[in-house]
N, C-alpha and C positions, 0 to 999 in steps of 0.2 A: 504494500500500500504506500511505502515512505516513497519506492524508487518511482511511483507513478506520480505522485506529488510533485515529488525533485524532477523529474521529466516535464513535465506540467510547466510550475515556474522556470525552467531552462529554457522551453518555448516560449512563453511569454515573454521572456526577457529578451529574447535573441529577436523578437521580432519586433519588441519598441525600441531593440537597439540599431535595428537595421532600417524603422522607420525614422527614427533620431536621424541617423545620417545620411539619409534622402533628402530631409526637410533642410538641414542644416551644410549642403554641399558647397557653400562659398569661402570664397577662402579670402580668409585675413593675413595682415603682416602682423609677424610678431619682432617688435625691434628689443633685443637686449643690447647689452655694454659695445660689444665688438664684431658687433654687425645687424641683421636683420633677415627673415623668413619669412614668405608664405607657405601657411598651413592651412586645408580645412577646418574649417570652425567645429567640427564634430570633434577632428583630432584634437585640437589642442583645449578642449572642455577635457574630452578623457583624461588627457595627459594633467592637468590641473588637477580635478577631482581625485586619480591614483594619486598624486605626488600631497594631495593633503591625505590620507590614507596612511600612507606611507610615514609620512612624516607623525602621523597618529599614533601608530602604531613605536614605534621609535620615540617618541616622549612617553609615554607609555609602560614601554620595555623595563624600564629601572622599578617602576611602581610596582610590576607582576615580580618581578624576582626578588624585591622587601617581603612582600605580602608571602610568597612561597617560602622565603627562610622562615617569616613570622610562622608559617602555617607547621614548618619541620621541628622548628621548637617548641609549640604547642602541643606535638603531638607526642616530642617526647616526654614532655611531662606529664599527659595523660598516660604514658605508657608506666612510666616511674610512678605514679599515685595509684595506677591499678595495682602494679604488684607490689607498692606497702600495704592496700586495702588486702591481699589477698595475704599475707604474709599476718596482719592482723588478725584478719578473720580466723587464723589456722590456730595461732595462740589460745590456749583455754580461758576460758572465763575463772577470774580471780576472786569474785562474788562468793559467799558462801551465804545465800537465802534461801 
């Protein structure tokens, strides 16, 4: 059922991708520092939109591997606090009622 989904949205996207760049076939300059280009306006949307993605992804980066160590040290000390509880639990009770 998922792969019919995923087939599903694959089509739809490949075809408002392929209508994007029908409607948008003019092409603009793009002038940087040491020169200047014409590109399709479709291409250089793409190229914009991936390169903030990207660049998301990549500010980002540092936040997921804090968050993963934070997650490796939590989990050892869940791991330490279960086997005092079990090492407690195993001790007899010192109560005498």
């Amino acid at each position: 059922m998922y792969k019919i989904i995923g087939l599903l949205f694959l089509i739809i996207v490949a075809i408002v991708v392929i209508s994007f760049t029908t409607l948008n076939a003019q092409s603009i300059q793009i002038n940087y520092y040491f020169g200047e280009m014409d590109v399709p306006l479709a291409i250089a949307l793409v190229a914009s939109i991936s390169a903030g993605i990207l660049f998301g992804f990549i500010a980002s980066f540092g936040m997921v591997l804090r968050l993963k160590r934070q997650n490796l040290k939590l989990k050892k000390s869940t791991k330490s606090a279960e086997r005092e509880l079990t090492s407690l639990r195993a001790v007899p009770s010192q109560n005498n009622h």
